[in-house]
Steps between C-alpha positions, in 0.01 A plus 500: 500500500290486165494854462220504307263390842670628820702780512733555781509838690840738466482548840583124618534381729282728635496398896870419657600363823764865519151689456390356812833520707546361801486149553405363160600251256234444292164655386304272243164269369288802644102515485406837402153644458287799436353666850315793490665759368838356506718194391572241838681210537595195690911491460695192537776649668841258625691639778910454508408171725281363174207466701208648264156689636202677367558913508229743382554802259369774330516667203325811292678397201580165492853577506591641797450317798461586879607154669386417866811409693318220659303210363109500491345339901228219416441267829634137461254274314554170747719557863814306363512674146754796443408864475263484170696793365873405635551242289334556197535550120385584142152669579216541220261765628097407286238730604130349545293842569655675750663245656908441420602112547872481502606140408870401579706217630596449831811305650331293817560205697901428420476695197247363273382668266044620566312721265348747750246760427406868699279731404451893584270760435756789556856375512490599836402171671512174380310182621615116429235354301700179483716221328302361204730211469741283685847549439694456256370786255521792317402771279195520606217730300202583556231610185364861569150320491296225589477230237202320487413631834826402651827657547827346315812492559831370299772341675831280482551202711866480563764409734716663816786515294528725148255279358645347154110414326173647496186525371216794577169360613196702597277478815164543624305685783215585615607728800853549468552280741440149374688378149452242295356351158874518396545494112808499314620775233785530390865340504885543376461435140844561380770784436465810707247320736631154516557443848215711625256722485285768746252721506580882499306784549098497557363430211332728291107479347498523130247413247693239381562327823723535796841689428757283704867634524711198633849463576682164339844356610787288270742334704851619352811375513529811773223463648138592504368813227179671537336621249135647433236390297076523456228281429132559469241268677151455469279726712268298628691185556883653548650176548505461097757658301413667210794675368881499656831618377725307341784781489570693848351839513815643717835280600744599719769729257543771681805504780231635791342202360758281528779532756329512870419256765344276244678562195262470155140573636235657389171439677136710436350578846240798431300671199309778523275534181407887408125427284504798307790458310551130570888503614605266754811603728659196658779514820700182505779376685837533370758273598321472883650798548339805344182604315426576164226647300358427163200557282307342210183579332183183595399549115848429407599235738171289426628504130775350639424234645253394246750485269750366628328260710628131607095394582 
């Protein structure tokens, strides 16, 4: 981790499977979000037969976190689809007024790969708003605002396997429903994000463009490492790049961070921005196994990436 940037949280990891008890194997690439008066989330969570669902929680602190022992009920988007929230993965949660979308990928039809996006008003109920794009894909994102007068989204076209390339493009709509006017933005470019790259949490408004934390993959001679990085894009036309990290903002160094199901990840799945004093907390998968928490400063981390900037 550059130190000077992110700073990891004493505390990590600070969600475990052994918190949870039970049944549990893994707890990881979680959407968290502010909600009224408290913290809430939308929790990866693996049970001990590896098959992964979408479990609400609560939090006053952030911290803490009161875990539902069952995963969220959405109706099935299409009759031969699975349960929307069954078989599904690494949610981003972007608020547009008081609506929450919840963007996520979904395992359907032989276990392919379908960005899939809910939304809720309370994180009581949840209704299927639908599957933006045909499978194979990933990492979806949706902008916390029309652009333009149309909503955006960021994606990865991939594969049904583990998916060794990638590039993040960004999407068009004018409902939600129908995407298109697909335009390319950014791709593996060497070192830490070689083999690919993906969008992380929502991205975040700034006055010098659109604040994108992204996670970027090397193949090793063990395997895959995920690592963390940012870039800023234009505001107005967020396909262009204006700014992006040559150095990783946070690697996998840590053993939480290293030795799980997926040894050597690290991978940026929520942000929640506090204006007044401009600190960004960020929960991130460890390892696809447990969470972890750290912080930076938007000032600071724009400095960054200006300056140390591959664009």
């Amino acid at each position: 981790m550059n130190e000077t940037v992110f700073r990891r949280d004493p505390r990590n990891p600070i969600i475990t499977p052994e918190m949870l008890g039970g049944n549990v194997d893994a707890i990881h690439n979680s959407g968290i979000t502010r909600f009224r008066d408290k913290y809430v989330g939308l929790f990866r969570i693996d049970d001990q037969g590896l098959r992964e669902g979408l479990y609400k929680g609560t939090s006053d602190d952030g911290y803490k976190w009161d875990i539902a022992k069952t995963w969220i009920k959405v109706e099935k988007p299409y009759e031969d689809s699975p349960d929307p929230a069954r078989k599904a993965f690494d949610p981003r949660i972007t608020r547009i007024g008081d609506t929450y979308y919840v963007v996520y990928c979904l395992w359907c039809w032989g276990h392919k790969s379908s960005v899939s996006i809910i939304k809720t008003e309370d994180f009581e109920t949840f209704e299927h708003v639908g599957l933006p794009f045909p499978p194979q894909n990933r990492n979806g994102v949706l902008f916390p605002r029309k652009i333009g007068g149309r909503y955006m989204m960021l994606s990865r076209p991939s594969d049904n396997g583990h998916t060794p390339f990638g590039d993040i493009f960004l999407s068009h709509s004018p409902d939600l429903i129908h995407w298109g006017c697909h335009r390319h933005v950014m791709a593996p470019c060497g070192g830490w994000q070689s083999t690919k790259v993906g969008a992380g949490p929502v991205p975040i408004e700034t006055s010098e463009g659109w604040l994108l934390i992204y996670h970027g993959v090397l193949t090793s001679c063990n395997g895959f490492v995920y690592s963390a990085g940012a870039a800023l894009l234009d505001l107005e036309q967020p396909w262009k790049v204006i700014y992006r990290t040559a150095p990783y903002l946070v690697s996998p160094q840590e053993t939480y961070e290293c030795v799980g199901d997926t040894p050597n990840v690290v991978f940026p799945c929520a942000a929640l921005t506090d204006a007044p004093t401009g600190r960004i907390a960020i929960y991130y998968g460890c390892a696809d196994t447990v969470t972890g928490l750290a912080f930076a400063q938007v000032d600071e981390l724009i400095d960054f990436v200006r300056a140390h900037s591959t664009v």
